[in-house]
N, C-alpha and C positions, 0 to 999 in steps of 0.2 A: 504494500500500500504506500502510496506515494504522500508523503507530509510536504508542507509548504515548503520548508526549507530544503530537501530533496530535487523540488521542483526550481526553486533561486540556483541553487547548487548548477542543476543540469541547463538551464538559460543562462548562466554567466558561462558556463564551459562552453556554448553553443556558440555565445555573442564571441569569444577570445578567440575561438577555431575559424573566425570568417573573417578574422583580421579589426574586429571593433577595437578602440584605443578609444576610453572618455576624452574629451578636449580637456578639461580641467584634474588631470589624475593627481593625486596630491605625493606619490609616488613621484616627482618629477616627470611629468610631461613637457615637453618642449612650447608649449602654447602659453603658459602663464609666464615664462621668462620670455618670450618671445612680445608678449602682450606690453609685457612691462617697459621697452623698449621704445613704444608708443607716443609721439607727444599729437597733441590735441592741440588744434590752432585756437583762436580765440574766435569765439562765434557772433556777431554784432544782438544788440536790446538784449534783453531781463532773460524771455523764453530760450536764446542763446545760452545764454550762462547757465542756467538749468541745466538744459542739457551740455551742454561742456562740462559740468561740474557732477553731471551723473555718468560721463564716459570716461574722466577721470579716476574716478571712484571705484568705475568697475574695470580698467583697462590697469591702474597704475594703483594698486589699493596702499602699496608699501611707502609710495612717494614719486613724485615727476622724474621718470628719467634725465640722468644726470647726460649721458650723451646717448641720441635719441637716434635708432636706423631706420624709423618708418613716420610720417607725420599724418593725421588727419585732417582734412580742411571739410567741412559740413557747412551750407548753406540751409536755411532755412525759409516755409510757405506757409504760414498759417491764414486758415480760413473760416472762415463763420457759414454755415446753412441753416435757414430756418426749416424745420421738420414739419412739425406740425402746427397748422393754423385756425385760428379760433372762428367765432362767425362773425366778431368784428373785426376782421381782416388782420390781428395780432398775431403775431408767434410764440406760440406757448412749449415750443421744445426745441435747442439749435443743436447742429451737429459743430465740432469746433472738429478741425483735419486740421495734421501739421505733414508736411511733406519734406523729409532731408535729404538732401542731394549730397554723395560721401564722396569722395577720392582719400585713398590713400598712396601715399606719393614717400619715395625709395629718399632720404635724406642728402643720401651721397650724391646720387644723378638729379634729382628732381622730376625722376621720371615716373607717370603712375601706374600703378600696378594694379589695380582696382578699381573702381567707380559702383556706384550701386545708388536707389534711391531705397527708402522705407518711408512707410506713412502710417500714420496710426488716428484714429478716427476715435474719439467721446464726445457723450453727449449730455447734455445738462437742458432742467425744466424750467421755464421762466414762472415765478409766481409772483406776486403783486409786491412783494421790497424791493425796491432797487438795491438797496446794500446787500439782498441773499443773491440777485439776477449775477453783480458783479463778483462775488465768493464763489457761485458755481463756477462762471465764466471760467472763474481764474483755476478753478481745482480742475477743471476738463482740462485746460491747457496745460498742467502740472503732470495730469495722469496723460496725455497724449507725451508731453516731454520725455516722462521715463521709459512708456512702450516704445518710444523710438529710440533713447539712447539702449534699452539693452537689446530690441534687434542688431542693429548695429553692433553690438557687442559681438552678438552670435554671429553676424555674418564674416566679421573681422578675423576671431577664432576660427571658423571652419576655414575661410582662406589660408591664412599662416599656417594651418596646421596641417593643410593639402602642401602646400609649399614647403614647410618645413621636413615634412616627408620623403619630396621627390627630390 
């Protein structure tokens, strides 16, 4: 009879035989020193700094590299949609979309190795305080910030970690 752990047992020897490697192994994988290596341009206004300040955090947790082989430059497109509309022609629900356009670019050469965009889409309800309208506004734009910086993160990791492979 098969117990759960039997069955973890026989999926982790299944995952190792087809060549799986975690990106983050704490055993030294090549990805998290490789990550660390990283510097993050400065990204322009407030929602910039967020996320620069949450791909920092997750790219460079020990501290900014001191001398940097890969740099990130991210642009950013934030956007407002009203969802749904009331019968007095108001919007009672907005979609807030942030769209990041990434290159990462080789320090040495300046040449890029990557490109990618992600976009991450929350939404928030308008109700009759203008002070809660502007707190949701701003917590969708926070929560769309971090959904892009850790894609981002992940899409960063899988590349280095293809590359650092081959």
């Amino acid at each position: 009879m098969w117990s759960f752990r039997t069955t973890v047992v026989a999926l982790c020897a299944l995952a190792a035989a087809c060549g799986f490697h975690p990106l983050h192994a704490p055993s030294g994988g090549a990805v998290p020193s490789v990550l660390a290596k990283i510097d993050v341009a400065p990204i322009p206004n407030r929602l910039g700094q967020v996320v620069r300040n949450h791909l920092v955090e997750r790219l460079t947790p020990r501290g900014l590299p001191i001398a940097a082989e890969y740099r990130v430059v991210v642009s950013l497109r934030l956007s407002k949609e009203a969802l749904a509309i009331a019968r007095d022609d108001s919007a009672t629900r907005f979609n807030v979309s942030l769209e990041a356009s990434y290159a990462l670019l080789l320090v040495s050469s300046g040449d890029t190795v990557l490109r990618g965009t992600v976009r991450s889409i929350s939404a928030y309800n308008v109700v009759s305080s203008d002070y809660a309208n502007v707190v949701a506004q701003r917590d969708a734009e926070l929560q769309a910030a971090r959904e892009v910086s850790e894609e981002m993160t992940t899409r960063l990791s899988v590349f280095l970690a293809q590359t650092e492979r081959s």
